[in-house]
N, C-alpha and C positions, 0 to 999 in steps of 0.2 A: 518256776524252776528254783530249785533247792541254792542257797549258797555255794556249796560244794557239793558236787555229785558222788554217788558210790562209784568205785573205782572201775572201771572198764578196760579191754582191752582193747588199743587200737595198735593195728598191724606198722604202724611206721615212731608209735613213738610210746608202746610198750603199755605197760599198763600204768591207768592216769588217771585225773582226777582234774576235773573241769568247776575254774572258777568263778562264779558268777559276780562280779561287781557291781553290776548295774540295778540289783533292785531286783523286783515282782514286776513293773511294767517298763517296756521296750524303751531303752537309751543310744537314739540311731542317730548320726547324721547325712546317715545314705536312707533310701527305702528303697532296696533294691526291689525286684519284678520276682524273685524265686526267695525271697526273704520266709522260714514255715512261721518268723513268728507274727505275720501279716502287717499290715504298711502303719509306719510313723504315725502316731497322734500328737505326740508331745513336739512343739517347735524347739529347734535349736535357740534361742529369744527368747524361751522364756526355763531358760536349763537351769537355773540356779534359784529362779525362784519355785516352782515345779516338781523337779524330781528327786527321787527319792531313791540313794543308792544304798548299796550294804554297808553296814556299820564298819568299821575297820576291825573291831575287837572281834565279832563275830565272824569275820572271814578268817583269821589268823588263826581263832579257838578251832574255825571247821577247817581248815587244812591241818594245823598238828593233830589234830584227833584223827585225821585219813592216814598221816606219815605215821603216827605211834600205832595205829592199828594194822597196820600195813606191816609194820616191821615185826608185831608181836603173833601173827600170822604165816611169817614167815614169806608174805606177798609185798613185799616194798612197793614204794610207788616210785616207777621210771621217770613218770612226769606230770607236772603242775602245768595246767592250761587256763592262763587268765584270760577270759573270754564272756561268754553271757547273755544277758538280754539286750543285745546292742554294739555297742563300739566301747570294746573299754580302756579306751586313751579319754573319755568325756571323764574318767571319775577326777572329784575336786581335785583330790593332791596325788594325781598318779607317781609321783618319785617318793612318796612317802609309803604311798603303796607298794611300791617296787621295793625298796630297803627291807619294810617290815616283812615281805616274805622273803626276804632273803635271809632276815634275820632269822627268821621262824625254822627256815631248812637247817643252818648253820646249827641251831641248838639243838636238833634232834638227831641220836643215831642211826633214825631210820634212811637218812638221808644218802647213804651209801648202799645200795640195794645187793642183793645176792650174787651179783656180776661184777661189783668192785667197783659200779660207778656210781655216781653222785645223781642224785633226783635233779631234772632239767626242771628252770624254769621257763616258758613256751610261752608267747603270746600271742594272738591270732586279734590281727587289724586290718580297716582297709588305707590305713596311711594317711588321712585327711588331716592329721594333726601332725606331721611331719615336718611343715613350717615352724614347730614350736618346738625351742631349745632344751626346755626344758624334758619336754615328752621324749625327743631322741635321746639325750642323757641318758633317762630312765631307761629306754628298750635297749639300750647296749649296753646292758646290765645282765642284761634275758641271756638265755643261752642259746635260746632261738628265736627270731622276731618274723610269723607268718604271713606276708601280705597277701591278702584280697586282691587278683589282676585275674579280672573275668573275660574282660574284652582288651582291644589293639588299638580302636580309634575311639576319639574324643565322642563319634555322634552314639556308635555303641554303647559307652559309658555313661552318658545322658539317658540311652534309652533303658537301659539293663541295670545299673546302680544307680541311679537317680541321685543323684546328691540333693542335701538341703542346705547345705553350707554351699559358697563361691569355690568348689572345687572342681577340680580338671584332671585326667588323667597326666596330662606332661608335669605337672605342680607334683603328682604323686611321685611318677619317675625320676622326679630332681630331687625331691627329698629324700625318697631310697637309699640314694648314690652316702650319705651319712647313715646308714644302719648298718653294724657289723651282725653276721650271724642271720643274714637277708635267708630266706623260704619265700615262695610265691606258693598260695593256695589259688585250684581256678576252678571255680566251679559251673560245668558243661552244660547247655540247656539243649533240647533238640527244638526242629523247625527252623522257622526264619533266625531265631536269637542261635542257633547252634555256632560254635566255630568250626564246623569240619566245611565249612562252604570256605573254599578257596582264597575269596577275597579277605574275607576274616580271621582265616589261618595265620597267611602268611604277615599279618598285622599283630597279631598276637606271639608270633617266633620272635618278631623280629621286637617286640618290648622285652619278652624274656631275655634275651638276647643281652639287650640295654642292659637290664638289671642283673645280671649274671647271678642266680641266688645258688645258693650251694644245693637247695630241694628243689624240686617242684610237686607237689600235691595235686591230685587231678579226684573230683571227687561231682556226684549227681546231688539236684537239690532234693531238697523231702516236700514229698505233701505233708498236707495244702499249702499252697505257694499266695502270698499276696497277692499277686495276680492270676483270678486262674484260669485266667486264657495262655498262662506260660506250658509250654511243654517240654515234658522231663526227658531228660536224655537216659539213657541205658547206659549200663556197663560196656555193653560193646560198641558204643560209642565213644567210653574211654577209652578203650583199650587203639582204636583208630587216633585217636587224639596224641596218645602217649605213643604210638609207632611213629606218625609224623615228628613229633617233637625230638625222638632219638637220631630221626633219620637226618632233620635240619642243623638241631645243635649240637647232636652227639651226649643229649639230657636226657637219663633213664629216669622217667614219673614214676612216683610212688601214687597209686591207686586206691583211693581212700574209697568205700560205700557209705561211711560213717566218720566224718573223721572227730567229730566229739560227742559228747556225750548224748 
């Protein structure tokens, strides 16, 4: 995966440009069950001696090059999505990372797009570093911070994001409660992992609930899946999912097929 993608349109957050921090090979501390980019090799234990993320110069040069090309186009970019091969709250100095593109938006014209609004910066995580002050500092920087909530109970979340860190779904939920500009991403499986089975549903209303995000994203995984005894859920099985959801909290989902790059 490229540093920075060519620009794409996604229906909920316009047209964007997906950032990869994490490097050429996978920087996870989940290995989720529907993960397309296949399960963890690199431990958590050995992160620092190990892996190998994107340079900081070379993420900054390829995002002003997407914003100045975007604006001399006359297609600005709606929105920056730090995101990747992984989890990218692992990268070394994520609040360094966070300031320099901020800094990067601020100096370019393109940054206020044909609609009179400001290019969003977006990040998309599953929260496992929420415990750490410094990581929330940074996300409430973001103009939108996406969390990963796939499932409603603790044994779900063992079975379906797998942590490899000492993580927990209720650890996730308490840390949330400090993110401003909260989105919940969910991504549906069908079969036994599905959440339109009753029991699992209403477990999953009710953390939304908890978390009150101002989005919700509802979106199917991509083949090949790490696991691939996992089965994919259909669009109309989002479209079930996002009817219960409105019906319980009064939450209209946005309906993602793709929602990056």
């Amino acid at each position: 995966m490229r540093i920075v993608s060519p620009a794409f349109q996604n229906a909920s957050l316009g047209r964007s440009i997906e950032v990869n921090v994490l490097g050429e090979k996978k920087i996870c501390n989940f290995d989720c069950v529907y993960c397309s980019l296949g399960p963890s090799e690199l431990r958590i234990s050995r992160l620092k001696q190990e892996a190998v993320f994107s340079p900081l110069q070379e993420i900054l040069t390829g995002v002003g090059r997407a914003l100045s090309e975007g604006a001399q186009s006359g297609e600005a970019i709606d929105s920056i999505l730090v995101s990747g091969n992984g989890e990218p709250t692992l990268y070394p100095d994520f609040r360094q990372l966070t300031n320099a593109l901020l800094e990067r938006r601020s100096e370019l014209a393109s940054t206020t797009n044909e609609k009179g609004r400001t290019t969003k910066l977006v990040c998309l995580t599953n929260g496992d570093k929420f415990d750490d002050r410094d990581i929330v500092d940074a996300l409430n920087l973001f103009d939108e911070t996406v969390l990963k909530i796939d499932v409603g109970t603790e044994t779900s979340f063992k079975k379906i994001n797998r942590p490899l860190s000492r993580s927990s779904l209720e650890k996730i939920i308490l840390g949330a409660r400090s993110i401003k500009n909260l989105s919940v991403q969910t991504t549906l499986l069908a079969g036994d992992l599905s959440l339109n089975h009753s029991s699992q549903l209403d477990e999953w209303i009710e953390v939304i609930a908890m978390l009150n995000p101002k989005k919700v994203y509802l979106q199917v995984a991509k083949s090949p899946t790490a696991d691939p005894k996992v089965k994919l859920a259909t669009e109309d099985d989002l479209n079930v999912l996002s009817h219960w959801l409105e019906r319980k909290l009064k939450i209209r989902a946005q309906v993602e097929t793709d929602f990056a790059a």
